[in-house]
C-alpha positions as CSV (number, residue, x, y, z in Angstrom):
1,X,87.6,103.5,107.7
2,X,87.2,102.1,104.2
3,X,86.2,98.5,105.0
4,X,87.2,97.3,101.1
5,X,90.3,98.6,101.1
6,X,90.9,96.8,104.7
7,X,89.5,93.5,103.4
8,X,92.0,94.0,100.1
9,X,94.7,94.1,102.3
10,X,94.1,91.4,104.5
11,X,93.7,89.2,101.2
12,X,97.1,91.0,99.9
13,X,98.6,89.9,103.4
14,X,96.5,85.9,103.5
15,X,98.4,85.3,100.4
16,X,101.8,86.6,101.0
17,X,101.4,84.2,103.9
18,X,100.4,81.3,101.7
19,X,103.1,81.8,99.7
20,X,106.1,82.1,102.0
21,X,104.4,78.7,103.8
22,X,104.6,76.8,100.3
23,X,107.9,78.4,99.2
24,X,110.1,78.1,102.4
25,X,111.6,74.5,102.4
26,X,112.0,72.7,105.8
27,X,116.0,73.2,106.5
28,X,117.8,76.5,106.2
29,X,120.3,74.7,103.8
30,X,118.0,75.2,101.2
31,X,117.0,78.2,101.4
32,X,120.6,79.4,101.8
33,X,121.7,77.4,98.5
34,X,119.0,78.4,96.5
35,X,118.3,82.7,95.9
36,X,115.5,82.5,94.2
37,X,113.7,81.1,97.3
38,X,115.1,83.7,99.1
39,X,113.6,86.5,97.3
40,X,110.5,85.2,97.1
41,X,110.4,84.3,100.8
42,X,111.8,88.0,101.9
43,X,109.7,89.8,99.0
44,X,106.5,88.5,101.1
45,X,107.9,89.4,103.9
46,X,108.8,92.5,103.6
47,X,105.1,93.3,101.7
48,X,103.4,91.3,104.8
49,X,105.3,93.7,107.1
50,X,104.3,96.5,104.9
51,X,100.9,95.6,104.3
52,X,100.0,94.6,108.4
53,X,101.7,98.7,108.6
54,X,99.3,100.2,106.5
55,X,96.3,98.2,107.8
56,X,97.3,99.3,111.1
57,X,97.3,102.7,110.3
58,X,93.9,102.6,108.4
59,X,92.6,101.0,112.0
60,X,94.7,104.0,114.0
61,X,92.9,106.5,112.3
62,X,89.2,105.6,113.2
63,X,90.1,104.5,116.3
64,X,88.6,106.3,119.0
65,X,91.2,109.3,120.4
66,X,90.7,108.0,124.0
67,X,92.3,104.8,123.0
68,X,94.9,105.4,121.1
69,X,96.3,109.2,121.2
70,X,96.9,109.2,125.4
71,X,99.0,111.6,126.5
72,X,102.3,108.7,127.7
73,X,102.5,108.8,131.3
74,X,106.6,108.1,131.2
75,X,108.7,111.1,132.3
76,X,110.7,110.4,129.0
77,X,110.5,113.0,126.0
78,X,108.0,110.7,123.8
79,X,108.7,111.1,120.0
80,X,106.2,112.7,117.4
81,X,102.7,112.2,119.1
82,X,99.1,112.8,118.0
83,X,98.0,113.0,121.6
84,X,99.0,116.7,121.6
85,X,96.3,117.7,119.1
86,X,92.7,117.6,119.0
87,X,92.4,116.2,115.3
88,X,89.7,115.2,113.4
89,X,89.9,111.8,111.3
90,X,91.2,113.8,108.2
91,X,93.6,115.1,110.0
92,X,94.3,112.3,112.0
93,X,95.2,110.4,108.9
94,X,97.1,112.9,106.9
95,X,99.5,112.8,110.6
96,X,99.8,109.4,111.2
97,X,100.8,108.5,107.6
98,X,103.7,110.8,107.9
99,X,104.2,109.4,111.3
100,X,104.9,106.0,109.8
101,X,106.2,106.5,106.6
102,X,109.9,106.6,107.9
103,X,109.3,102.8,108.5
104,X,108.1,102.0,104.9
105,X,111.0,101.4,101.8
């Protein structure tokens, strides 16, 4: 795992934070009546959701297999799995990436 590009994240995500805390007013009213809170409020949202995706996936990746890729022990078909395959981190990576980029605009 690259540790920098983790901790750039994490900043990324600290201030989207910050800044949907100072921008969002205290009554819903507000924010209804005025639009240019509202895109700043659900433009940091959306990149915190974003951002907290790909620093989960960056963790995913050097996690340990026997954590992570465990074969589901539900008699439910499970969707796309990694637990299938004995991958190494490169691999690993390139698959969970396309496993989550469905989720990412």
């Amino acid at each position: 795992m690259d540790r920098e590009i983790v901790e750039q994240k994490l900043e990324s995500l600290r201030r989207c934070l910050q800044r949907i805390e100072t921008k969002c007013p205290a009554d819903a009213a507000t924010l209804v009546a005025d639009f240019d809170l509202q895109d700043i409020v659900s433009l940091n949202l959306s990149r915190a959701v974003q951002l907290t995706v790909d620093i989960g996936a960056h963790l995913i990746v050097e996690a340990p297999q026997s954590n992570f890729f465990r074969k589901p022990s539900s008699r439910r078909k499970p969707g796309p799995s990694l637990c299938s395959k004995n991958l190494d981190s490169g691999s690993r990576r390139n698959d969970v990436l396309r496993l989550i980029t469905p989720f990412r605009s």
